[in-house]
Chimera marker file (.cmm) of the C-alpha trace (Angstrom):
<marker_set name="trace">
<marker id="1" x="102.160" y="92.837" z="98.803" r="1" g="1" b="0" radius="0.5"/>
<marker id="2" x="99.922" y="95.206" z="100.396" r="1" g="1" b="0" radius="0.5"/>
<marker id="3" x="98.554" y="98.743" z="99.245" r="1" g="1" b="0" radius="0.5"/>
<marker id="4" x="98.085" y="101.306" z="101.280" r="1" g="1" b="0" radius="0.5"/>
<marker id="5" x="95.576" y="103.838" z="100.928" r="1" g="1" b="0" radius="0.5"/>
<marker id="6" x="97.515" y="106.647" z="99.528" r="1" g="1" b="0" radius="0.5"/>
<marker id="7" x="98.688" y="103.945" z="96.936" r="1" g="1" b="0" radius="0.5"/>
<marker id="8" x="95.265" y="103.425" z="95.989" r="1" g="1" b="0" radius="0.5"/>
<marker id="9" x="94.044" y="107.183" z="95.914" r="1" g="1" b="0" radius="0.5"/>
<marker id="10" x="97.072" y="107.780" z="93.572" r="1" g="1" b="0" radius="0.5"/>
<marker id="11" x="95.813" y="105.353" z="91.264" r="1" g="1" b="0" radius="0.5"/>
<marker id="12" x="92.376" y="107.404" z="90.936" r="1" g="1" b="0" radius="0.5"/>
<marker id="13" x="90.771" y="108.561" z="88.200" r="1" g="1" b="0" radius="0.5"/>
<marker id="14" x="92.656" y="112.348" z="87.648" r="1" g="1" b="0" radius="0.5"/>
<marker id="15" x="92.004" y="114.297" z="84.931" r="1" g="1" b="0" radius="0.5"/>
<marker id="16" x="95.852" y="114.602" z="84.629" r="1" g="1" b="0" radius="0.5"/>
<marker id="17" x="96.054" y="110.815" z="84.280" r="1" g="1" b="0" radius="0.5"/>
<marker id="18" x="95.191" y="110.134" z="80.508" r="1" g="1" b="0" radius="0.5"/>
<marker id="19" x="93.809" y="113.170" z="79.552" r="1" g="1" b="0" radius="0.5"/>
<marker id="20" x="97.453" y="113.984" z="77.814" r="1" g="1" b="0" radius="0.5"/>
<marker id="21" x="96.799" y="110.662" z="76.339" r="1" g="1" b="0" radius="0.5"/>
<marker id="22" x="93.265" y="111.654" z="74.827" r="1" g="1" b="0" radius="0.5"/>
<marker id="23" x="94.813" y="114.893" z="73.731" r="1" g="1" b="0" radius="0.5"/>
<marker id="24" x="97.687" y="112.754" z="71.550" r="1" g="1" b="0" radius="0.5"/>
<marker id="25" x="94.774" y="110.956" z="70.589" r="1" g="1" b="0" radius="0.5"/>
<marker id="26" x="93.180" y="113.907" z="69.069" r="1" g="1" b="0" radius="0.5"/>
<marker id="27" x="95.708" y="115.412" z="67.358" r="1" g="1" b="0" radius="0.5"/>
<marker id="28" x="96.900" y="111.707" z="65.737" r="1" g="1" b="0" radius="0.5"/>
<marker id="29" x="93.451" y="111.811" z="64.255" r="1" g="1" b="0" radius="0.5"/>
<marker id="30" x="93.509" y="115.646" z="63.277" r="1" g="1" b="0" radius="0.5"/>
<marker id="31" x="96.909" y="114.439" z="61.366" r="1" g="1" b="0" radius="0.5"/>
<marker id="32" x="94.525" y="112.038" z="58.991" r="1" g="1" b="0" radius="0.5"/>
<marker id="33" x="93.241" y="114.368" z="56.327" r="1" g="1" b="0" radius="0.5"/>
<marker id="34" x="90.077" y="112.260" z="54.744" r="1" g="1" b="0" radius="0.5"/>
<marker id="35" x="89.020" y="111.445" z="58.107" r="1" g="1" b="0" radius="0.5"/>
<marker id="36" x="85.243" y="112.817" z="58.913" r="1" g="1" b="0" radius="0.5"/>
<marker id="37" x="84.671" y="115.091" z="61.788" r="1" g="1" b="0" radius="0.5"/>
<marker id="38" x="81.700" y="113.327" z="63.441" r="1" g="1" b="0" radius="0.5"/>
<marker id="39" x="84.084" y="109.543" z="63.060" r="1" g="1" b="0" radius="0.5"/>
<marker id="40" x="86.982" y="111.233" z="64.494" r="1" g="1" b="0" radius="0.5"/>
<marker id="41" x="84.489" y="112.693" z="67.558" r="1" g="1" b="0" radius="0.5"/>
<marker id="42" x="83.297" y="108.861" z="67.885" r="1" g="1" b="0" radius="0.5"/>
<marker id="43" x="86.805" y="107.117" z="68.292" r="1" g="1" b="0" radius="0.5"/>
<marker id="44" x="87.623" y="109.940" z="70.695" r="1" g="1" b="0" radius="0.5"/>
<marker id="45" x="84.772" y="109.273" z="72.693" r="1" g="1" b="0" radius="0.5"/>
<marker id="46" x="85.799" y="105.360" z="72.657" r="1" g="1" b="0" radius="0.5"/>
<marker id="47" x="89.515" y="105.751" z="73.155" r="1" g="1" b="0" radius="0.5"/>
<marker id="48" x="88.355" y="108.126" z="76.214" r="1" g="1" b="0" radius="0.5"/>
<marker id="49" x="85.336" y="105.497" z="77.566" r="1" g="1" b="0" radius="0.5"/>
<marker id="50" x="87.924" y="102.757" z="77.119" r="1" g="1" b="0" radius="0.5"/>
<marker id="51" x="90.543" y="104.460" z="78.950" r="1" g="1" b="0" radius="0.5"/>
<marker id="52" x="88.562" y="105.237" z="81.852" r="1" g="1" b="0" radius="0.5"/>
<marker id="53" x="86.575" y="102.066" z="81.997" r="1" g="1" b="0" radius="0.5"/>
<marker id="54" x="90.354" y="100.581" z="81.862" r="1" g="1" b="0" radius="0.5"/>
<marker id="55" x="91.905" y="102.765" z="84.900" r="1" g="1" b="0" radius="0.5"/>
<marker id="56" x="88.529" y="102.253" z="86.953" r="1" g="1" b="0" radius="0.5"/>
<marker id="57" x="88.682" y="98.527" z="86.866" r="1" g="1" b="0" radius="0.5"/>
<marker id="58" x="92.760" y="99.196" z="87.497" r="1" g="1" b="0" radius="0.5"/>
<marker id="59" x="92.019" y="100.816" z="90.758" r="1" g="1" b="0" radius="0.5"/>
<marker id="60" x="89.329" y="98.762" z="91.767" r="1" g="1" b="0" radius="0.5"/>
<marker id="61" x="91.208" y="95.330" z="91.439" r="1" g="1" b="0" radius="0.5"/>
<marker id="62" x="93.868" y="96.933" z="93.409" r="1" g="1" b="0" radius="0.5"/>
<marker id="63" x="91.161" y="97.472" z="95.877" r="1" g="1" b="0" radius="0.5"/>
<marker id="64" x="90.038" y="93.823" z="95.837" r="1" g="1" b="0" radius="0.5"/>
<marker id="65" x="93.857" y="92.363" z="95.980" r="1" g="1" b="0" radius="0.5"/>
<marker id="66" x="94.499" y="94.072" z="98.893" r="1" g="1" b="0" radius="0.5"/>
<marker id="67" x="91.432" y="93.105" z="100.488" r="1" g="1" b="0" radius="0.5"/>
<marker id="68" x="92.146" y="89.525" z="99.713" r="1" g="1" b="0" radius="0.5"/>
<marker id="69" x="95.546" y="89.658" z="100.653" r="1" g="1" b="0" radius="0.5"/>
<marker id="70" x="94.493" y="89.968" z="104.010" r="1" g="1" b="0" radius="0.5"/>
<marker id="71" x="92.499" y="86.608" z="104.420" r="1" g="1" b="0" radius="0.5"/>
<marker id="72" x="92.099" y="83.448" z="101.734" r="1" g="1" b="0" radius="0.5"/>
<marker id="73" x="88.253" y="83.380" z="103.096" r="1" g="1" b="0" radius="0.5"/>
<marker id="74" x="87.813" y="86.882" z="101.444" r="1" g="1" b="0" radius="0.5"/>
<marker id="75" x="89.546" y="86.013" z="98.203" r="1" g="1" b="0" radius="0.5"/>
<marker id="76" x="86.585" y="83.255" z="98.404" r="1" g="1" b="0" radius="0.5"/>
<marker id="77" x="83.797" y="86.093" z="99.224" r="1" g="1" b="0" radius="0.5"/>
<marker id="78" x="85.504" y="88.672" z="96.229" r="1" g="1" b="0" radius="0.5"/>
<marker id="79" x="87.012" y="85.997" z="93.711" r="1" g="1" b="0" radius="0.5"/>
<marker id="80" x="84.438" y="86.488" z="91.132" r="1" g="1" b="0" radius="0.5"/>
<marker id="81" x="84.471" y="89.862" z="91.715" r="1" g="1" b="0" radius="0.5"/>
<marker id="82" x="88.298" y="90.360" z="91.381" r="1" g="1" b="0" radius="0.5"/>
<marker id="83" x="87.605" y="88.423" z="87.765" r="1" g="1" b="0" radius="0.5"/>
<marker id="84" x="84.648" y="91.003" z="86.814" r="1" g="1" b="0" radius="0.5"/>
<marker id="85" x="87.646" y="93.873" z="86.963" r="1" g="1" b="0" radius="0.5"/>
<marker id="86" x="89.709" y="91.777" z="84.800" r="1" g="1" b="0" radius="0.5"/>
<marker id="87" x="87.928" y="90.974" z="82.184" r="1" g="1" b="0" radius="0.5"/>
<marker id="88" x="86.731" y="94.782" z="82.336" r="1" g="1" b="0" radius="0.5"/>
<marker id="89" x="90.634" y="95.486" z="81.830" r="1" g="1" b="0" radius="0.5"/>
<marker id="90" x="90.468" y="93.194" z="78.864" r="1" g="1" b="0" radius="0.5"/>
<marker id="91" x="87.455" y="94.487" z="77.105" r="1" g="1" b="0" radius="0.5"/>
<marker id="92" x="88.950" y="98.001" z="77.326" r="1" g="1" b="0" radius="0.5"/>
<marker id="93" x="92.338" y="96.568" z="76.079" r="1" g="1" b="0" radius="0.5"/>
<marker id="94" x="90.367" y="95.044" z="72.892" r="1" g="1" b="0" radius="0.5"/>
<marker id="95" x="88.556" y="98.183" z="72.319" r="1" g="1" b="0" radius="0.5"/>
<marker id="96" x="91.629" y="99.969" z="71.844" r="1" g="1" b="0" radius="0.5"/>
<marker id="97" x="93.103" y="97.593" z="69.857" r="1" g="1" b="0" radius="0.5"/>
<marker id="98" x="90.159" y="97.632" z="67.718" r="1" g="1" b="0" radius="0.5"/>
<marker id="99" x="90.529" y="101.154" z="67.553" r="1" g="1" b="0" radius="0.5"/>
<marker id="100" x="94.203" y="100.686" z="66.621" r="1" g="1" b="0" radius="0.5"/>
<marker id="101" x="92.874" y="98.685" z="63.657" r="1" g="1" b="0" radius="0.5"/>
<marker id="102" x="90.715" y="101.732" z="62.368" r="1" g="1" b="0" radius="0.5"/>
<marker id="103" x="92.987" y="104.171" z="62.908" r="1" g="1" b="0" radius="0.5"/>
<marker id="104" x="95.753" y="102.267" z="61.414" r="1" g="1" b="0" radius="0.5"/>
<marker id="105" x="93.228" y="101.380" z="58.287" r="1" g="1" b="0" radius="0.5"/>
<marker id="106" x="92.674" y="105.346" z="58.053" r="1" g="1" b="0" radius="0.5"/>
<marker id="107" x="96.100" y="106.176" z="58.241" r="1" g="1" b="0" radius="0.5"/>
<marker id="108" x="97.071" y="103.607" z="54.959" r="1" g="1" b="0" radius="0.5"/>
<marker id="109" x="93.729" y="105.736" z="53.238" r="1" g="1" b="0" radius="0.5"/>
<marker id="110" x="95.119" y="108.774" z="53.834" r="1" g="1" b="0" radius="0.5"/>
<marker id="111" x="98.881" y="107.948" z="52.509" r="1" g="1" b="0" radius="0.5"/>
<marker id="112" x="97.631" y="105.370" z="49.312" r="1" g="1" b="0" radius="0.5"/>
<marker id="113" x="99.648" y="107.052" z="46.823" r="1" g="1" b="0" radius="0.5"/>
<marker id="114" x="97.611" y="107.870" z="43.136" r="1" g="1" b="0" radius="0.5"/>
<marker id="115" x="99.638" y="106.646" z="40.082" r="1" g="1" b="0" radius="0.5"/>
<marker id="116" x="98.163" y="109.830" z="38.347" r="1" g="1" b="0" radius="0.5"/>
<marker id="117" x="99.163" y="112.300" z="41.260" r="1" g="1" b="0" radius="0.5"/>
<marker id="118" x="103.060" y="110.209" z="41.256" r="1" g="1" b="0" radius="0.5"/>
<marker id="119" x="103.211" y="110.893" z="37.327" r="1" g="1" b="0" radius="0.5"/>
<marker id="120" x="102.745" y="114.396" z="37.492" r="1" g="1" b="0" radius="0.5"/>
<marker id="121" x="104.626" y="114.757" z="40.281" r="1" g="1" b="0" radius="0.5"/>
<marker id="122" x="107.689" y="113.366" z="38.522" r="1" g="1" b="0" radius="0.5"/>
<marker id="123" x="106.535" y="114.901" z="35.019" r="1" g="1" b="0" radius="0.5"/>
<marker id="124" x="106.595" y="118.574" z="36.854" r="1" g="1" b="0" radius="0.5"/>
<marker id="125" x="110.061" y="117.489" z="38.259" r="1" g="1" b="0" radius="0.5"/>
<marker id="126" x="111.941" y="116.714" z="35.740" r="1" g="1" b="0" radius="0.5"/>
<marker id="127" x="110.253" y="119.191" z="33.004" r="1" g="1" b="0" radius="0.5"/>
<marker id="128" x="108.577" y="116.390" z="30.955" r="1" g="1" b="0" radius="0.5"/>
<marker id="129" x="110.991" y="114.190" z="30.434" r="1" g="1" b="0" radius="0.5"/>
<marker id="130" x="108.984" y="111.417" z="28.678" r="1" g="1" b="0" radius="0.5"/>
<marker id="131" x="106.806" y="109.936" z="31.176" r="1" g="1" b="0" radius="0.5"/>
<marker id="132" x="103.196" y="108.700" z="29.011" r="1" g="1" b="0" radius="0.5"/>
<marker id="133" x="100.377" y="107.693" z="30.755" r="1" g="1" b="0" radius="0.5"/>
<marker id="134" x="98.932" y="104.464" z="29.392" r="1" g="1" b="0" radius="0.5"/>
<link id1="1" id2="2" r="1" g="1" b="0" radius="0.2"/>
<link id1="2" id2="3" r="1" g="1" b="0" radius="0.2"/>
<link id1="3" id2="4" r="1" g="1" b="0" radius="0.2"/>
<link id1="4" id2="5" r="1" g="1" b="0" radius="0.2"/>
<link id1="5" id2="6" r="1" g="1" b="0" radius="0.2"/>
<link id1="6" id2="7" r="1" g="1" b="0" radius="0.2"/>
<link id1="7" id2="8" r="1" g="1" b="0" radius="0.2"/>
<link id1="8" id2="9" r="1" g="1" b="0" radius="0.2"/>
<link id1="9" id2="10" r="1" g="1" b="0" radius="0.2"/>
<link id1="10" id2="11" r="1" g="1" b="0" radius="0.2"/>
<link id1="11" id2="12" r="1" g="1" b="0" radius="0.2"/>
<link id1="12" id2="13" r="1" g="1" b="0" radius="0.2"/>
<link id1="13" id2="14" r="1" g="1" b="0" radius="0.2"/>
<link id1="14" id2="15" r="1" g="1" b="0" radius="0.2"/>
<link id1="15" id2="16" r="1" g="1" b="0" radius="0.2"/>
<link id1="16" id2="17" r="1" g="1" b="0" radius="0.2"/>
<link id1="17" id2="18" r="1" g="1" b="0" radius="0.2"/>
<link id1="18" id2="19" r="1" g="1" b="0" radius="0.2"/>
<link id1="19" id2="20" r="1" g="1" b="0" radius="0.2"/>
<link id1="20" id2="21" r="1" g="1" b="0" radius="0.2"/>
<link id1="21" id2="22" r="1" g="1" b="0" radius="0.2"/>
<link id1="22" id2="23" r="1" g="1" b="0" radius="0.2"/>
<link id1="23" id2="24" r="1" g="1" b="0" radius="0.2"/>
<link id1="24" id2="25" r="1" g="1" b="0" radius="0.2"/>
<link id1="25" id2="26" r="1" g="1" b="0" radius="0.2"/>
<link id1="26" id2="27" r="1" g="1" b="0" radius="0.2"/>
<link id1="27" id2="28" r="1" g="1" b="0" radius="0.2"/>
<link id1="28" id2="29" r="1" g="1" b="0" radius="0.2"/>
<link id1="29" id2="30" r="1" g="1" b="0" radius="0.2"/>
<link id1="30" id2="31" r="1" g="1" b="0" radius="0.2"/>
<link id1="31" id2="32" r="1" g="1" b="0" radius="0.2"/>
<link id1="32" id2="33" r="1" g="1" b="0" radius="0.2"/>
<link id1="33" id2="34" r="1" g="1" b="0" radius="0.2"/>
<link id1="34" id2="35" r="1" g="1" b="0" radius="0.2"/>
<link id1="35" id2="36" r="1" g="1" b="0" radius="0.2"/>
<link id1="36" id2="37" r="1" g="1" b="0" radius="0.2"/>
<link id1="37" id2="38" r="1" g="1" b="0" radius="0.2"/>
<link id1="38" id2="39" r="1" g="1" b="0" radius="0.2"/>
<link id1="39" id2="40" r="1" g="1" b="0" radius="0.2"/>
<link id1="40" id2="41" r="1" g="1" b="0" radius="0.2"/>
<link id1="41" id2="42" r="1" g="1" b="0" radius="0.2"/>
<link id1="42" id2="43" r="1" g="1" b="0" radius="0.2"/>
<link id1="43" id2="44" r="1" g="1" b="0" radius="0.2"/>
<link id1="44" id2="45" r="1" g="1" b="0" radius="0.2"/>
<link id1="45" id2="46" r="1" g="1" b="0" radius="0.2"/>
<link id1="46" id2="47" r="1" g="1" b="0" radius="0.2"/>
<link id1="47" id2="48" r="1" g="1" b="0" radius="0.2"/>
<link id1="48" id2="49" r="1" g="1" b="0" radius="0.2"/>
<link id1="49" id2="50" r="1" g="1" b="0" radius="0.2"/>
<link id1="50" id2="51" r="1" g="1" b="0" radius="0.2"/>
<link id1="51" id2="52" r="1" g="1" b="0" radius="0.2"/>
<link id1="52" id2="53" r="1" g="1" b="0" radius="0.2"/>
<link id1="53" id2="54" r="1" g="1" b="0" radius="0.2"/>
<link id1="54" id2="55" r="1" g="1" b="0" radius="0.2"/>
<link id1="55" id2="56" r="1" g="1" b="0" radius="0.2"/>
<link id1="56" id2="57" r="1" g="1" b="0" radius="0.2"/>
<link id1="57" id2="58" r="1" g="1" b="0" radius="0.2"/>
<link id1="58" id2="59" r="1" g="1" b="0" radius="0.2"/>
<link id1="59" id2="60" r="1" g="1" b="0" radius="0.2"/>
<link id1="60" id2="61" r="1" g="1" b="0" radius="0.2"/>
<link id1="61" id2="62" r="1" g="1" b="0" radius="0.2"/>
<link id1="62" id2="63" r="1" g="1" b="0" radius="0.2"/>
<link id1="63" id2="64" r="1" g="1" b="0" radius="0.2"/>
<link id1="64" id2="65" r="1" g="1" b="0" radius="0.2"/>
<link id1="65" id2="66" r="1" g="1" b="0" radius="0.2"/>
<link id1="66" id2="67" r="1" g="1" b="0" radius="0.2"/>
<link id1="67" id2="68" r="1" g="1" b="0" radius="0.2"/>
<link id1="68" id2="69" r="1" g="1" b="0" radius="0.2"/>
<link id1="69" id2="70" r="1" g="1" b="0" radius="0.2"/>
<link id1="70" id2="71" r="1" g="1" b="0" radius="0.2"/>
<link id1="71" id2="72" r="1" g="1" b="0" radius="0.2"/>
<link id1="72" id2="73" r="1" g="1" b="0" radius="0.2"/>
<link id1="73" id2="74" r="1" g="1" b="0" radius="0.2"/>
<link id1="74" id2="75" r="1" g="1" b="0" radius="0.2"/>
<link id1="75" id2="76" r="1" g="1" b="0" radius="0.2"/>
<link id1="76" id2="77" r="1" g="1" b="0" radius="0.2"/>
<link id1="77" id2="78" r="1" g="1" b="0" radius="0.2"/>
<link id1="78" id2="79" r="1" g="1" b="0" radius="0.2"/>
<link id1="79" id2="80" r="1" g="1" b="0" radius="0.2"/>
<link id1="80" id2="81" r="1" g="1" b="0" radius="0.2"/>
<link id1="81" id2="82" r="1" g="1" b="0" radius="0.2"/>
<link id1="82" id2="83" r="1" g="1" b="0" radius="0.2"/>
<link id1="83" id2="84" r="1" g="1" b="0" radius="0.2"/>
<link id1="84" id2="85" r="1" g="1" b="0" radius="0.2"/>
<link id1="85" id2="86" r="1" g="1" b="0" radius="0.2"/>
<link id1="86" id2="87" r="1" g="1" b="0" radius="0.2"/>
<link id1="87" id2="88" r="1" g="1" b="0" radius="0.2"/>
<link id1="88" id2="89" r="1" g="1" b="0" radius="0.2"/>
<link id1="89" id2="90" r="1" g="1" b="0" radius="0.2"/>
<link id1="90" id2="91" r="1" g="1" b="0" radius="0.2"/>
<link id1="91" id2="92" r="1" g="1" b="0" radius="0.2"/>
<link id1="92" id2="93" r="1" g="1" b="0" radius="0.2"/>
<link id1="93" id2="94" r="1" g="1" b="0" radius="0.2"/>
<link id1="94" id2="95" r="1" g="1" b="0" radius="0.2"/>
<link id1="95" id2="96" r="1" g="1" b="0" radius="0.2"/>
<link id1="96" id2="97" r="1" g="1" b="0" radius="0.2"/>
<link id1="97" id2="98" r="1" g="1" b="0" radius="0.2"/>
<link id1="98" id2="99" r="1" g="1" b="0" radius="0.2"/>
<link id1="99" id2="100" r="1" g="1" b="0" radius="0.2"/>
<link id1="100" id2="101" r="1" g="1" b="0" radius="0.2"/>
<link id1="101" id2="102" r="1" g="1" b="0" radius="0.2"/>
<link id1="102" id2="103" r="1" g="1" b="0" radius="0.2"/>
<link id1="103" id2="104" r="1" g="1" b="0" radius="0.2"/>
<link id1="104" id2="105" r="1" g="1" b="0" radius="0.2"/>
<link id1="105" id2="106" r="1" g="1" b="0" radius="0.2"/>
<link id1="106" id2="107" r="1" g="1" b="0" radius="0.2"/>
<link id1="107" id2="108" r="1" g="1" b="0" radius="0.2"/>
<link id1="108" id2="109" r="1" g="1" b="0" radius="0.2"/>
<link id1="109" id2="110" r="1" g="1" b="0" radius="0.2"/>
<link id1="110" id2="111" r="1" g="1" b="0" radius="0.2"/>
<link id1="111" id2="112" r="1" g="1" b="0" radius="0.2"/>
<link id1="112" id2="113" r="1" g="1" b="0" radius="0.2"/>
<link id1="113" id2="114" r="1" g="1" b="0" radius="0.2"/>
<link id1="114" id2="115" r="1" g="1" b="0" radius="0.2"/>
<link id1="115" id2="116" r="1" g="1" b="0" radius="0.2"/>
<link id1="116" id2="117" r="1" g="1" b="0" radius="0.2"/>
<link id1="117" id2="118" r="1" g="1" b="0" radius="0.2"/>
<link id1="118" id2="119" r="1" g="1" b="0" radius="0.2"/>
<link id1="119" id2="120" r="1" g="1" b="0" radius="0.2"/>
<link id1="120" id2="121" r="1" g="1" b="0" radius="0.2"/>
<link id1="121" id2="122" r="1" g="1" b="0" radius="0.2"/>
<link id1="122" id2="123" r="1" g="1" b="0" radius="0.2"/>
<link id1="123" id2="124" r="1" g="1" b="0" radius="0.2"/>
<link id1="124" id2="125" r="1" g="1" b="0" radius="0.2"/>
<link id1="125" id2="126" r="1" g="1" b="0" radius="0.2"/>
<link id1="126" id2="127" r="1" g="1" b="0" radius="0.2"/>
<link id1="127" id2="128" r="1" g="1" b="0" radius="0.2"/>
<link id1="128" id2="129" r="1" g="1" b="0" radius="0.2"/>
<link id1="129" id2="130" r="1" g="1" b="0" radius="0.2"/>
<link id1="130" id2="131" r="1" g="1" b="0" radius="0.2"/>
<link id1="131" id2="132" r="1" g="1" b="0" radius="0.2"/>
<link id1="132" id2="133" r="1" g="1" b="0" radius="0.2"/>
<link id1="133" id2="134" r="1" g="1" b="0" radius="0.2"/>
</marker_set>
């Protein structure tokens, strides 16, 4: 299988290409309420570095397959190189599962419910009905 060159300059680095991505990013952390401005700049900045660092290495191993697809003496010449992109792929793909983690982490922070606030809630409800604290 062999890409052509307007295959590969598809694959480039757009700003349309993830940016919608980072933007759904941003607002899924605007969405956690306890969540500090200068963290939720941080994990932007990562789930944008690792996105790009992810797509560059994308486009570059295409680069390199095609190049080796040509001639087994060239997969020789680029092999370690073709390995370099993928374990740039694979570092990107851990950061954002990291990230995951965090965000995931913040997300159960944000919606741990308070036995107090859940009492009152109910005691407001139903006039109160009885509900003691203990």
């Amino acid at each position: 299988m062999s890409m052509k060159d307007d295959d590969i300059d598809s694959l480039k680095i757009t700003d349309g290409n993830y940016k919608g991505d980072v933007n759904k990013f941003r607002n899924l952390l605007d969405s956690i309420e306890n969540l500090d401005d200068k963290k939720k700049q941080l994990w932007l900045e990562i789930y944008d570095n690792a996105m790009t660092d992810r797509q560059n290495s994308f486009v570059m191993l295409n680069t390199m397959l095609e190049i080796c697809g040509k001639s087994t003496s060239e997969h020789a010449v680029h092999g370690r190189t073709i390995v370099a992109y993928i374990n740039n792929m694979s570092k990107a793909n851990d950061q954002l599962i990291k990230l995951a983690e965090l965000v995931r982490k913040a997300e159960e922070e944000n919606e741990a419910i308070d036995p107090d606030e859940m009492l009152d809630a109910l005691e407001a409800h139903r006039g109160n009905s009885g509900f003691k604290r203990y």
